[in-house]
PQR file with spaces between the fields and no chain letter, atoms N, CA, C, O and H, PARSE charges and radii, in Angstrom:
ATOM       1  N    UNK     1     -20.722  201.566  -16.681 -0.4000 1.5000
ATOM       2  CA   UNK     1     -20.956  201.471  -15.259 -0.0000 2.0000
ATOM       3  C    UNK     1     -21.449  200.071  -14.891  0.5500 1.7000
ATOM       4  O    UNK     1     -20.891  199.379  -14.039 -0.5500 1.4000
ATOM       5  N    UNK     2     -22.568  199.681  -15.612 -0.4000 1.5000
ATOM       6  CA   UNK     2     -22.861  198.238  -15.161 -0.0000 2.0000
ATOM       7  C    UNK     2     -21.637  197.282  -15.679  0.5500 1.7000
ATOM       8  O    UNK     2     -21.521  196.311  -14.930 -0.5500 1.4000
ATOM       9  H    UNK     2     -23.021  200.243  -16.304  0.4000 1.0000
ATOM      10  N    UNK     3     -20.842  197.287  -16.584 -0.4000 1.5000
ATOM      11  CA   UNK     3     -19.809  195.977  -16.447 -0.0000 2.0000
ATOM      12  C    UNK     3     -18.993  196.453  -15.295  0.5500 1.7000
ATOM      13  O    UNK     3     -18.769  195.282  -14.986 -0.5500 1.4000
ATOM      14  H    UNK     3     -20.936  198.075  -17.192  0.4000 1.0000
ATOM      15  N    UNK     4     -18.522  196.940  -14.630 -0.4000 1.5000
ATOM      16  CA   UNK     4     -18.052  197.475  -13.718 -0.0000 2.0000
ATOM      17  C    UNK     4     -18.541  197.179  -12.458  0.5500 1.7000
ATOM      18  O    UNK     4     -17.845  196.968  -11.465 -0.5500 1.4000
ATOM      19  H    UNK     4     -18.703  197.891  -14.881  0.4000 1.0000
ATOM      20  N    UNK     5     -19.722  197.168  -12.513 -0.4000 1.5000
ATOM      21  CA   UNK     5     -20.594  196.649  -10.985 -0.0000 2.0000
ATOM      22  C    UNK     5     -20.513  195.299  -11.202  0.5500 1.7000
ATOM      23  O    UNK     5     -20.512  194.716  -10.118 -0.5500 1.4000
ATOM      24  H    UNK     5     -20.287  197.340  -13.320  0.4000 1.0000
ATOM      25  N    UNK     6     -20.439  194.476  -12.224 -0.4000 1.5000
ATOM      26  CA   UNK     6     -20.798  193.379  -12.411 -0.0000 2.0000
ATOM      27  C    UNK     6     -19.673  192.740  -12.146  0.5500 1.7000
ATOM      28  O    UNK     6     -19.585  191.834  -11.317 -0.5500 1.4000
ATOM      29  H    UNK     6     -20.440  194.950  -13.105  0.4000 1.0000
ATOM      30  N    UNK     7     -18.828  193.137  -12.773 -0.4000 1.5000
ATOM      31  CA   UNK     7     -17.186  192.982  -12.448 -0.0000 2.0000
ATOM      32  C    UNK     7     -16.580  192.435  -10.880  0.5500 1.7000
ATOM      33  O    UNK     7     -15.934  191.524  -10.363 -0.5500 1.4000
ATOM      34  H    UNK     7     -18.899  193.873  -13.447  0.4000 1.0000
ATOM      35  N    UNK     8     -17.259  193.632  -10.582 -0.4000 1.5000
ATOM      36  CA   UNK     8     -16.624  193.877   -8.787 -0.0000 2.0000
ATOM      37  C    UNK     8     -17.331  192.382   -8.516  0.5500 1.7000
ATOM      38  O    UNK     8     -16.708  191.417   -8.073 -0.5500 1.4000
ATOM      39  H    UNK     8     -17.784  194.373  -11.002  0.4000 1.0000
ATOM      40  N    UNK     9     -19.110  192.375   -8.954 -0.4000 1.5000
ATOM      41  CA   UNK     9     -19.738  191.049   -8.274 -0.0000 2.0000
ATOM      42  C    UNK     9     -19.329  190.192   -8.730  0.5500 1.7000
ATOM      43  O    UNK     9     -19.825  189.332   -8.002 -0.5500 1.4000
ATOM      44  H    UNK     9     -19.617  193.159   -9.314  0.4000 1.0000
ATOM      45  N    UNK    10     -18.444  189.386   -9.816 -0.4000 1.5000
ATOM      46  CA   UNK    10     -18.217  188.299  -10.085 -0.0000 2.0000
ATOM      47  C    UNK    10     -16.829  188.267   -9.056  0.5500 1.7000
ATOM      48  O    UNK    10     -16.801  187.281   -8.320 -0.5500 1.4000
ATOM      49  H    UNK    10     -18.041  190.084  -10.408  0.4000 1.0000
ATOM      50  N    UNK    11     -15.960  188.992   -8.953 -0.4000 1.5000
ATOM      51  CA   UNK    11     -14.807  189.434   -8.172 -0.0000 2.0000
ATOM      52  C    UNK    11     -14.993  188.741   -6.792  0.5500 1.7000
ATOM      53  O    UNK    11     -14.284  187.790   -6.464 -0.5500 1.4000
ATOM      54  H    UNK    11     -15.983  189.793   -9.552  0.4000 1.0000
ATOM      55  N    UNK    12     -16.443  189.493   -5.611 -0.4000 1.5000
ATOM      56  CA   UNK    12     -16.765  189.465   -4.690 -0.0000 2.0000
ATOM      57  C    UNK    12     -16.870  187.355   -4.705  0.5500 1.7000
ATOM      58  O    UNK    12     -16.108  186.559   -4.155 -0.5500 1.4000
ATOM      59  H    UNK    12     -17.019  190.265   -5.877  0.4000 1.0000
ATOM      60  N    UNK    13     -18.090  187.090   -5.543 -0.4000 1.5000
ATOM      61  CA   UNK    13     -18.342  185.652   -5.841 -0.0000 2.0000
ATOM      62  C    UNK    13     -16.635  185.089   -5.665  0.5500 1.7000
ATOM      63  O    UNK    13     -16.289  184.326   -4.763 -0.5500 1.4000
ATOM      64  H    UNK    13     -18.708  187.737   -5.989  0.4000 1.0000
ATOM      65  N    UNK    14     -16.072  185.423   -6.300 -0.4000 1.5000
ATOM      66  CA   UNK    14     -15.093  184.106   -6.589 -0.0000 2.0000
ATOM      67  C    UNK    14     -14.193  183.796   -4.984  0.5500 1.7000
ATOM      68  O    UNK    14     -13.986  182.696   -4.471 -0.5500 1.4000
ATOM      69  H    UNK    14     -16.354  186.043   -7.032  0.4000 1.0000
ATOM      70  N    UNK    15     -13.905  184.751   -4.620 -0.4000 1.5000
ATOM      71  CA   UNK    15     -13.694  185.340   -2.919 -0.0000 2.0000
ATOM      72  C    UNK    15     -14.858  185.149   -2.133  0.5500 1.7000
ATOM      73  O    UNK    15     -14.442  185.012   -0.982 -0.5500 1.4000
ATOM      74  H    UNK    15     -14.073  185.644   -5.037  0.4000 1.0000
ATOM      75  N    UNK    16     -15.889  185.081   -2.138 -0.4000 1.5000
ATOM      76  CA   UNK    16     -16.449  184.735   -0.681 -0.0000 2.0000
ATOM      77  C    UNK    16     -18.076  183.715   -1.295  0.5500 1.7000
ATOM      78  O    UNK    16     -18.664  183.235   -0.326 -0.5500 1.4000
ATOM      79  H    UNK    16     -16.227  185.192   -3.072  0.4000 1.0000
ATOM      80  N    UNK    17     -18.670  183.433   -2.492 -0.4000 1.5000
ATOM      81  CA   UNK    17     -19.417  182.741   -2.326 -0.0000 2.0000
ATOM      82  C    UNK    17     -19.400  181.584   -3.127  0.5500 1.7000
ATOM      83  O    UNK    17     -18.256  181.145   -3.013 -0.5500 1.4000
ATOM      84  H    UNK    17     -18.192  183.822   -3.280  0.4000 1.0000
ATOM      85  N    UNK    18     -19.995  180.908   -3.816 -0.4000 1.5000
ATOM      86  CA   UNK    18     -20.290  179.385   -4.078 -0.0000 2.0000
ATOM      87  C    UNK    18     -19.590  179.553   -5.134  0.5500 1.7000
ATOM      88  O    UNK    18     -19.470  180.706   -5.548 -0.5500 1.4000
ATOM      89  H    UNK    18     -20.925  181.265   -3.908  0.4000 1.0000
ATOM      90  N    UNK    19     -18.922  178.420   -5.874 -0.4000 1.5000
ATOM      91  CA   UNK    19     -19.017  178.548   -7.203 -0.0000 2.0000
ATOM      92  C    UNK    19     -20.223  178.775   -8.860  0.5500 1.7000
ATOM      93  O    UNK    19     -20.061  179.143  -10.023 -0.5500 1.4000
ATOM      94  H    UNK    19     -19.020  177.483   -5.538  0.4000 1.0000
ATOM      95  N    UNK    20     -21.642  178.179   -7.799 -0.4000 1.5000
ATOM      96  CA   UNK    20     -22.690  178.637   -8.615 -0.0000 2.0000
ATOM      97  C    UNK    20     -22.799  179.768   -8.303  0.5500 1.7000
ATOM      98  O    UNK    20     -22.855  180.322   -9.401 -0.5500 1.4000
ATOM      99  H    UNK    20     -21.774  177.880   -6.854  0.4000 1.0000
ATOM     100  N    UNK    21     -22.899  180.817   -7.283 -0.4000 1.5000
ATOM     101  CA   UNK    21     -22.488  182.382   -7.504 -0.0000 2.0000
ATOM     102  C    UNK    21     -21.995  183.033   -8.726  0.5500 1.7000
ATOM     103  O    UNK    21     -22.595  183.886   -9.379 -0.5500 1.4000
ATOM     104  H    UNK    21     -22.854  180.367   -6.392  0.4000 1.0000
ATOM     105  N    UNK    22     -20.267  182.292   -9.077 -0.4000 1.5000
ATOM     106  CA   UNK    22     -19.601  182.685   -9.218 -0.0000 2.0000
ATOM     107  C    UNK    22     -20.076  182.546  -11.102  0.5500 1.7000
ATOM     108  O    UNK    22     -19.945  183.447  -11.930 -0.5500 1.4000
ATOM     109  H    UNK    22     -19.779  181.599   -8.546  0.4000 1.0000
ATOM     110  N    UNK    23     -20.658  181.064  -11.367 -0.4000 1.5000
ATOM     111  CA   UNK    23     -20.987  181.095  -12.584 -0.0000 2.0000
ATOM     112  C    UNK    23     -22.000  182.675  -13.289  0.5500 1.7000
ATOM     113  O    UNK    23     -21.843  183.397  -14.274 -0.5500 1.4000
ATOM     114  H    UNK    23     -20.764  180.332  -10.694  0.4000 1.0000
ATOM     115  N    UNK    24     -23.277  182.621  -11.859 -0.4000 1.5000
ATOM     116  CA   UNK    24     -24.073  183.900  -12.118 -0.0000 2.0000
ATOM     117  C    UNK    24     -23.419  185.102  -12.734  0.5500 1.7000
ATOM     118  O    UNK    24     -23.654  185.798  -13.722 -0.5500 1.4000
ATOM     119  H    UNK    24     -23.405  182.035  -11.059  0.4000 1.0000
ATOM     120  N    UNK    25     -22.517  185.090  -11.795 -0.4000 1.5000
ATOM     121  CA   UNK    25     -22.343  186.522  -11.884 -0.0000 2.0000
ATOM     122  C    UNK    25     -21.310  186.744  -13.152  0.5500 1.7000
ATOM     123  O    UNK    25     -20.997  187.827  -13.644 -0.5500 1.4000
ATOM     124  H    UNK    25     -22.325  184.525  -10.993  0.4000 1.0000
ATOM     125  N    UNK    26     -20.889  185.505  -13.527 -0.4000 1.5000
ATOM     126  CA   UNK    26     -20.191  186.087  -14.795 -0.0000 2.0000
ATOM     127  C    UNK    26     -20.875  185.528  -15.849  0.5500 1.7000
ATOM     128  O    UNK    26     -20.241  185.373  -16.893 -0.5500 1.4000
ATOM     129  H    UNK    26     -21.143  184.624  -13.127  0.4000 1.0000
ATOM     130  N    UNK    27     -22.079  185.175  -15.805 -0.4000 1.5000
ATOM     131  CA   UNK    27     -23.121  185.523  -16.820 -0.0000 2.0000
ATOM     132  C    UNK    27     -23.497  186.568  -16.749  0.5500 1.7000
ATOM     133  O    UNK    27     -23.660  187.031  -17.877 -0.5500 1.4000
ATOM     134  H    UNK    27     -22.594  185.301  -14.957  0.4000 1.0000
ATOM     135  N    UNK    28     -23.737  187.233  -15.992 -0.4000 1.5000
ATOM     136  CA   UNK    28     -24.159  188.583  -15.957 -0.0000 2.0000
ATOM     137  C    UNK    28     -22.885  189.525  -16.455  0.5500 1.7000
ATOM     138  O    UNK    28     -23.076  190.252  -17.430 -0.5500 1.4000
ATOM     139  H    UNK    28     -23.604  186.857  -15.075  0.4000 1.0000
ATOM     140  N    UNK    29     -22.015  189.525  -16.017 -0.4000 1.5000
ATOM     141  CA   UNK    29     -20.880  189.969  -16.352 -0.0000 2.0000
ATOM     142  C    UNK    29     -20.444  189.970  -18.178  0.5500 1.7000
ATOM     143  O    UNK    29     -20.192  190.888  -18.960 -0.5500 1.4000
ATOM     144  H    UNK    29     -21.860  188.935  -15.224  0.4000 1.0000
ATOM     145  N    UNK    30     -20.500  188.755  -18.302 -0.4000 1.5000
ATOM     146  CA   UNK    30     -20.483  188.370  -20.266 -0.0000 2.0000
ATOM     147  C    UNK    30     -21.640  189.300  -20.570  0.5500 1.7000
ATOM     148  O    UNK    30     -21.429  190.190  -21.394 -0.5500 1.4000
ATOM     149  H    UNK    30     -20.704  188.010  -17.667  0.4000 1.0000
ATOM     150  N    UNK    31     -23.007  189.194  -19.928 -0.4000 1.5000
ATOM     151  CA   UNK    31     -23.972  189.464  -20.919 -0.0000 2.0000
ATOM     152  C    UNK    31     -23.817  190.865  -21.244  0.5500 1.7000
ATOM     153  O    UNK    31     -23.940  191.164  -22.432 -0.5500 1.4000
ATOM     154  H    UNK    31     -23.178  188.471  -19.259  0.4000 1.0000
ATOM     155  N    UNK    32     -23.562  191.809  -20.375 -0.4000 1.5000
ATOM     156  CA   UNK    32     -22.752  193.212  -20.281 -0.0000 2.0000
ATOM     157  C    UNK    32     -21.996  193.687  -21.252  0.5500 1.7000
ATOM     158  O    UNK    32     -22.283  194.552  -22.079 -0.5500 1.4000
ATOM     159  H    UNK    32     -23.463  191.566  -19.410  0.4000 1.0000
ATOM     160  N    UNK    33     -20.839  192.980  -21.095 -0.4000 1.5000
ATOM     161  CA   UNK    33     -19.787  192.862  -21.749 -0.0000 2.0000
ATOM     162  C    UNK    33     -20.465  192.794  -23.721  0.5500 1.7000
ATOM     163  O    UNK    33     -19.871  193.390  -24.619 -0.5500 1.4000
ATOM     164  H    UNK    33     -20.606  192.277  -20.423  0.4000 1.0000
ATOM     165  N    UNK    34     -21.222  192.299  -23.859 -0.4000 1.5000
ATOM     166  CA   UNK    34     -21.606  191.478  -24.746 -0.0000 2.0000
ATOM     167  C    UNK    34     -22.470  193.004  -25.929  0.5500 1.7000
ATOM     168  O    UNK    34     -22.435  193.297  -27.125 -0.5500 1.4000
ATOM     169  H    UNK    34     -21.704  191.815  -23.129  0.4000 1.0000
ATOM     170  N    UNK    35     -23.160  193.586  -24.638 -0.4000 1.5000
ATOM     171  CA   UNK    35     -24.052  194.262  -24.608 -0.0000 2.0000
ATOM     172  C    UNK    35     -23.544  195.537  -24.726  0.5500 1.7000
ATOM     173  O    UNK    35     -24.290  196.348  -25.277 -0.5500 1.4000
ATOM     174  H    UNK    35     -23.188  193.348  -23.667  0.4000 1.0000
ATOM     175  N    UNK    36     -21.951  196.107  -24.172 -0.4000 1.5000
ATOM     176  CA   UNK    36     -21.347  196.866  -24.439 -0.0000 2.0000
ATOM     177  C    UNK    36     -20.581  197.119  -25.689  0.5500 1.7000
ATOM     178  O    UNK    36     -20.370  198.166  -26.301 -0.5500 1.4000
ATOM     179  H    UNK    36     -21.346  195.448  -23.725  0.4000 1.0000
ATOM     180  N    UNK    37     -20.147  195.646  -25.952 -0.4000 1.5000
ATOM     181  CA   UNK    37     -19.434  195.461  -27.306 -0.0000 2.0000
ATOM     182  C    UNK    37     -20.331  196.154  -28.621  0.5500 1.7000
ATOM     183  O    UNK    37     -19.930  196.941  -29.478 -0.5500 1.4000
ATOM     184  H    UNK    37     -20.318  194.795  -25.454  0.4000 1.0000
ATOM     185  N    UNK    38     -21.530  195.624  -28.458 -0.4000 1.5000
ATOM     186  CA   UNK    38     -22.497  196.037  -29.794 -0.0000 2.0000
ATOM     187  C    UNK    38     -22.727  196.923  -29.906  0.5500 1.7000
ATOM     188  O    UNK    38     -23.049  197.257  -31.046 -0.5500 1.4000
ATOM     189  H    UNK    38     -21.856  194.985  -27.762  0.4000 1.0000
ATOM     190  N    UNK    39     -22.735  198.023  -28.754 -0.4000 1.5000
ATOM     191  CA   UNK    39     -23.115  199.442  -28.305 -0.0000 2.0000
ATOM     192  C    UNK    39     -22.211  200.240  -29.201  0.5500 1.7000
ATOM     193  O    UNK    39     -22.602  201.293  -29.705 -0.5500 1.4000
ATOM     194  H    UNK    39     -22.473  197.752  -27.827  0.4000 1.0000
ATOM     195  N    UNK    40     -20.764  199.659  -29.447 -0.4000 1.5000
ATOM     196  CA   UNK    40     -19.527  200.068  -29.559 -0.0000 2.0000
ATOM     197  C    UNK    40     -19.018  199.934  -30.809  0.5500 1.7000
ATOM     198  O    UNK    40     -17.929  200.334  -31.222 -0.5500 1.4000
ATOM     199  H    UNK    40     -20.447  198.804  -29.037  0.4000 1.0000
ATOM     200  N    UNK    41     -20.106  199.184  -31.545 -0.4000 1.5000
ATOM     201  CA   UNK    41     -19.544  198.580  -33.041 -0.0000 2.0000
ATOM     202  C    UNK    41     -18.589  197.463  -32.331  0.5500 1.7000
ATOM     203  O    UNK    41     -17.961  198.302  -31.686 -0.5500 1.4000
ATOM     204  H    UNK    41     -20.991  198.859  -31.210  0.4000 1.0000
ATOM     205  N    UNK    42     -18.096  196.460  -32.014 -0.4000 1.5000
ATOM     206  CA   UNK    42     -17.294  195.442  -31.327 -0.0000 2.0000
ATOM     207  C    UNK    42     -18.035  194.097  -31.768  0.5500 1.7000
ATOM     208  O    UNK    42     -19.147  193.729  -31.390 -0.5500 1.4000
ATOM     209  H    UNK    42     -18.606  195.778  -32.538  0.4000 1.0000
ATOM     210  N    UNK    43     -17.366  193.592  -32.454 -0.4000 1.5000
ATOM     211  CA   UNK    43     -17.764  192.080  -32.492 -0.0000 2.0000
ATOM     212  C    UNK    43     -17.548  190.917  -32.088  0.5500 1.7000
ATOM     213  O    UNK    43     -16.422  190.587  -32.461 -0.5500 1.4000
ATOM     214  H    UNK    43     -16.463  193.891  -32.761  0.4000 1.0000
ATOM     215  N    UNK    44     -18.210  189.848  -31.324 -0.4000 1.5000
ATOM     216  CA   UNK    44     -17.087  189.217  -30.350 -0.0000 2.0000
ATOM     217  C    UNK    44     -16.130  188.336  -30.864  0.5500 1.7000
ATOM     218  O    UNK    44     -15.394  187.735  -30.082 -0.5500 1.4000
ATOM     219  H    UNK    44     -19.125  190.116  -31.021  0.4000 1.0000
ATOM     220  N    UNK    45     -16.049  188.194  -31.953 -0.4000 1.5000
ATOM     221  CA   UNK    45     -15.214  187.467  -32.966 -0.0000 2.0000
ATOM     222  C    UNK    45     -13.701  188.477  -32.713  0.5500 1.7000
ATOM     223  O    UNK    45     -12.674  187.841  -32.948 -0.5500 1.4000
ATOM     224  H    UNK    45     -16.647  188.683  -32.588  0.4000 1.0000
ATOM     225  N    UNK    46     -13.534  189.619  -32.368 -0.4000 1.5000
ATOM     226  CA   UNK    46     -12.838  190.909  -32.717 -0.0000 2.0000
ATOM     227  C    UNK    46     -12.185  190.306  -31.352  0.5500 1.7000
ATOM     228  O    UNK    46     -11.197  189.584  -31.478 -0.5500 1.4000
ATOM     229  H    UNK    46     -14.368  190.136  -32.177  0.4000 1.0000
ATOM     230  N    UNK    47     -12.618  190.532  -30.261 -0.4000 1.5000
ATOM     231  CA   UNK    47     -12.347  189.939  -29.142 -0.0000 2.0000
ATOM     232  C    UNK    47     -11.879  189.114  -29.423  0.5500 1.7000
ATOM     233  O    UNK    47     -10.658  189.254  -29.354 -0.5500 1.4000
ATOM     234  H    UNK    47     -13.422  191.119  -30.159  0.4000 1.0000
ATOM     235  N    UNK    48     -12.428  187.446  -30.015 -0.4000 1.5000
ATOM     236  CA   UNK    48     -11.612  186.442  -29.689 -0.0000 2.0000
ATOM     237  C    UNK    48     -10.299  186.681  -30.735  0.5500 1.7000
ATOM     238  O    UNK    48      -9.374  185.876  -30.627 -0.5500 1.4000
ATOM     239  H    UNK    48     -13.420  187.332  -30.070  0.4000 1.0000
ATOM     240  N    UNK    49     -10.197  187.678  -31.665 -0.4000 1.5000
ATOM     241  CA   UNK    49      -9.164  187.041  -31.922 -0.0000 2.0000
ATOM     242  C    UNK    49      -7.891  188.055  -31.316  0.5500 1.7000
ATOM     243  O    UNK    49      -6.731  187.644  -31.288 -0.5500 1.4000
ATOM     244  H    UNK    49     -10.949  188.332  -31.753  0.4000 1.0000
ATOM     245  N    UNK    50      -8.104  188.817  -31.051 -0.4000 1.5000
ATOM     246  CA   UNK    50      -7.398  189.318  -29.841 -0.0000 2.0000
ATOM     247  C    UNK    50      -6.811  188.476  -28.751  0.5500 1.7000
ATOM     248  O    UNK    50      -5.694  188.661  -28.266 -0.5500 1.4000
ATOM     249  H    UNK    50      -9.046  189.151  -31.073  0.4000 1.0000
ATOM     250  N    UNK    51      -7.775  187.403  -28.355 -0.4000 1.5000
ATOM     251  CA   UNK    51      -7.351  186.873  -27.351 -0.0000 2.0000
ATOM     252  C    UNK    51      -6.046  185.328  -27.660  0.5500 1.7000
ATOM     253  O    UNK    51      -5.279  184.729  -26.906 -0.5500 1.4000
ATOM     254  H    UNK    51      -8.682  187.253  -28.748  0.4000 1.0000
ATOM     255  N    UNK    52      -6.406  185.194  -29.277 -0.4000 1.5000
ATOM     256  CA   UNK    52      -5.754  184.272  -29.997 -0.0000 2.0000
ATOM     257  C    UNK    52      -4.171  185.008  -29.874  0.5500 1.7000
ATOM     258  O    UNK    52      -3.109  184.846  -29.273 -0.5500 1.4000
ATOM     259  H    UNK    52      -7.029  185.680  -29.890  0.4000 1.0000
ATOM     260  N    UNK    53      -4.707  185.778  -30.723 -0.4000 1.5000
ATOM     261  CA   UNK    53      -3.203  186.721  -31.172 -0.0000 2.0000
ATOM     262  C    UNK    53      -2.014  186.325  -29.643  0.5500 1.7000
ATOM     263  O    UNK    53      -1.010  185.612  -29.605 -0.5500 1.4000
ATOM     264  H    UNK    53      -5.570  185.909  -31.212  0.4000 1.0000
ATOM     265  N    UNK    54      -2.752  187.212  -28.465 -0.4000 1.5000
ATOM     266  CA   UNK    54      -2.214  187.036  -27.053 -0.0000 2.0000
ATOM     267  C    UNK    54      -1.769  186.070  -26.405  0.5500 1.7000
ATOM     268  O    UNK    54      -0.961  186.236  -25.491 -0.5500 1.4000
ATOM     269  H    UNK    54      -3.567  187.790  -28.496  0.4000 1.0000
ATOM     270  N    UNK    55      -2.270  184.759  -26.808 -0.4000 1.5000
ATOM     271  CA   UNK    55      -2.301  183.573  -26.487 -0.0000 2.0000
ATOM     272  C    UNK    55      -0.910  182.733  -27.121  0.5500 1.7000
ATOM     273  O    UNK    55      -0.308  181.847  -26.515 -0.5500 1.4000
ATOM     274  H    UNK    55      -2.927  184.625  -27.550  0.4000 1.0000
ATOM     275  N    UNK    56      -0.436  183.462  -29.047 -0.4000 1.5000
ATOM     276  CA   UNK    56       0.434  183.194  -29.328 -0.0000 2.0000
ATOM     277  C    UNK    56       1.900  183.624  -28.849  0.5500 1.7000
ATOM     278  O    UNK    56       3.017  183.159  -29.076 -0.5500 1.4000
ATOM     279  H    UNK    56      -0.925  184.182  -29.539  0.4000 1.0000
ATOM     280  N    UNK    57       1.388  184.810  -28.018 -0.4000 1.5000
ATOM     281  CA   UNK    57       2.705  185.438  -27.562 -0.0000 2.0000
ATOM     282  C    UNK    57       3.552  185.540  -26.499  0.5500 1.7000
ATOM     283  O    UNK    57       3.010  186.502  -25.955 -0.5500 1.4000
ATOM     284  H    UNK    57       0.481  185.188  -27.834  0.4000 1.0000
ATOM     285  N    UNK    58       4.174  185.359  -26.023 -0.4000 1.5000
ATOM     286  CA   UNK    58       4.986  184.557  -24.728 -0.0000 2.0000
ATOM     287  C    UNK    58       4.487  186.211  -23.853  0.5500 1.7000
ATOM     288  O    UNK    58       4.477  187.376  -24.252 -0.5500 1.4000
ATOM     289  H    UNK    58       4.614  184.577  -26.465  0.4000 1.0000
ATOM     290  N    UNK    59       4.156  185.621  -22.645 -0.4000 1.5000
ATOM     291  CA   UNK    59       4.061  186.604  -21.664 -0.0000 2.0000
ATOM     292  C    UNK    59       4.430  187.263  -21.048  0.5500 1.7000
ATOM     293  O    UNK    59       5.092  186.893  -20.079 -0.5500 1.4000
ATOM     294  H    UNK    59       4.164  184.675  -22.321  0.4000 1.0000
ATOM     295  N    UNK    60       4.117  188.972  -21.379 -0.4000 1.5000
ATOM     296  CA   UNK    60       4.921  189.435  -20.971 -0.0000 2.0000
ATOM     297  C    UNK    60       4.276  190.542  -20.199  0.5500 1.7000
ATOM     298  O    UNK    60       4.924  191.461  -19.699 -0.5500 1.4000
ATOM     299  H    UNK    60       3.580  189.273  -22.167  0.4000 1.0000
ATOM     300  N    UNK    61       3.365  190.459  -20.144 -0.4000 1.5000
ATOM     301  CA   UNK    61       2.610  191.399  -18.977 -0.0000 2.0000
ATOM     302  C    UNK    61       2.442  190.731  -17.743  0.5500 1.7000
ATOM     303  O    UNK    61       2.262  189.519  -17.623 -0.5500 1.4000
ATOM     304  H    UNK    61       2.839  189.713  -20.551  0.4000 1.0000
ATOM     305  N    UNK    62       2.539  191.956  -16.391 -0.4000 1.5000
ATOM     306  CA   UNK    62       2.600  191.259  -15.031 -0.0000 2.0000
ATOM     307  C    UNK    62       1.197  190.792  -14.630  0.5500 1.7000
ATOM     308  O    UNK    62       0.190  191.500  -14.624 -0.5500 1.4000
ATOM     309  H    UNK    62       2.685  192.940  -16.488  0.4000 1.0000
ATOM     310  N    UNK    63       1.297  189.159  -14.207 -0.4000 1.5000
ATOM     311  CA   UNK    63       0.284  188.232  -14.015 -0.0000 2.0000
ATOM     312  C    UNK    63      -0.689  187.824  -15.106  0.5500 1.7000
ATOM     313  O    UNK    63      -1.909  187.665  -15.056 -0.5500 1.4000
ATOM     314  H    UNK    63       2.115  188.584  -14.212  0.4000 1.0000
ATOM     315  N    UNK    64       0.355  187.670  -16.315 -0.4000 1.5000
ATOM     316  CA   UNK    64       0.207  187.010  -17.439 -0.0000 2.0000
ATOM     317  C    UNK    64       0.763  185.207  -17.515  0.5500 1.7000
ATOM     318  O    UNK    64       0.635  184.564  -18.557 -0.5500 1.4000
ATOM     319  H    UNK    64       1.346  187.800  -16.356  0.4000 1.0000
């Protein structure tokens, strides 16, 4: 529930307030995230390389 609220607020930030808003709230947002991962057994290493893997692969999901 809280990455989710946090979500929407980094969302709201990037659309209507500052860019230092926007940093906040996705610190808050990571720290969540961060905080959910460990909850979960998730390591953020696991993540990044997920995001590697994705990165090698031509895009193919919509608004990729």
């Amino acid at each position: 529930q809280k990455v989710g609220e946090e979500a929407v607020e980094a969302a709201i930030a990037a659309l209507v307030e500052t860019p230092e808003r926007l940093v906040s709230e996705s610190a808050d947002l990571l720290y969540h995230l961060l905080v959910l991962w460990a909850a979960q057994g998730v390591r953020p290493e696991q993540v990044w390389a997920e995001l590697q893997q994705r990165a090698a692969q031509p895009a193919t999901r919509e608004g990729v």
